[in-house]
C-alpha positions, 0 to 999 in steps of 0.5 A: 488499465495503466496501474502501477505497483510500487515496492519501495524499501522491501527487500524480499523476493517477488515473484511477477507474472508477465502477462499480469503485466502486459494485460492491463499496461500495468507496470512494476517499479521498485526503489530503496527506502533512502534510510531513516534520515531521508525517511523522517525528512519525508514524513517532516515534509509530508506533516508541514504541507498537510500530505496523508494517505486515504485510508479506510479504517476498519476494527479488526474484527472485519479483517475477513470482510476486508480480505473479501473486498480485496479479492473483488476489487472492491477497495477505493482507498488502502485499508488499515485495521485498528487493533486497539479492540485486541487488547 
């Protein structure tokens, strides 16, 4: 209820449902990424006050595992696969 999804600096098609909107009072908000300057400035800021995102770390081997979780909506935190066992 009351999700939003955000697309900030993609500038590709997106193809939206209505009524996956309004089921659910989600909303759709879109921005541009402010270029590289404002970029680096945001990230400078989000390094001196101790900002990160939650993440779940997983090795790449449980990809399918995490596409899994994905489609039961079993994902507290975003999820971001470490390659380095590829090489």
């Amino acid at each position: 209820m009351d999700g939003t999804l955000s697309q900030v600096g993609y500038l590709g098609s997106l193809t939206v449902e209505t009524m996956d909107l309004l089921l659910g009072r989600k909303k759709l908000t879109s921005g541009g990424s402010g270029g590289l300057a404002a970029t680096a400035a945001m990230l400078e800021f989000c390094a001196a006050h101790g900002i990160t995102a939650d993440i779940e770390l997983l090795p790449s081997g449980r990809v399918t595992e995490a596409l899994g979780r994905l489609e039961r909506g079993d994902v507290r935190y975003r999820f971001v696969l470490d390659l380095s066992d590829l090489g």
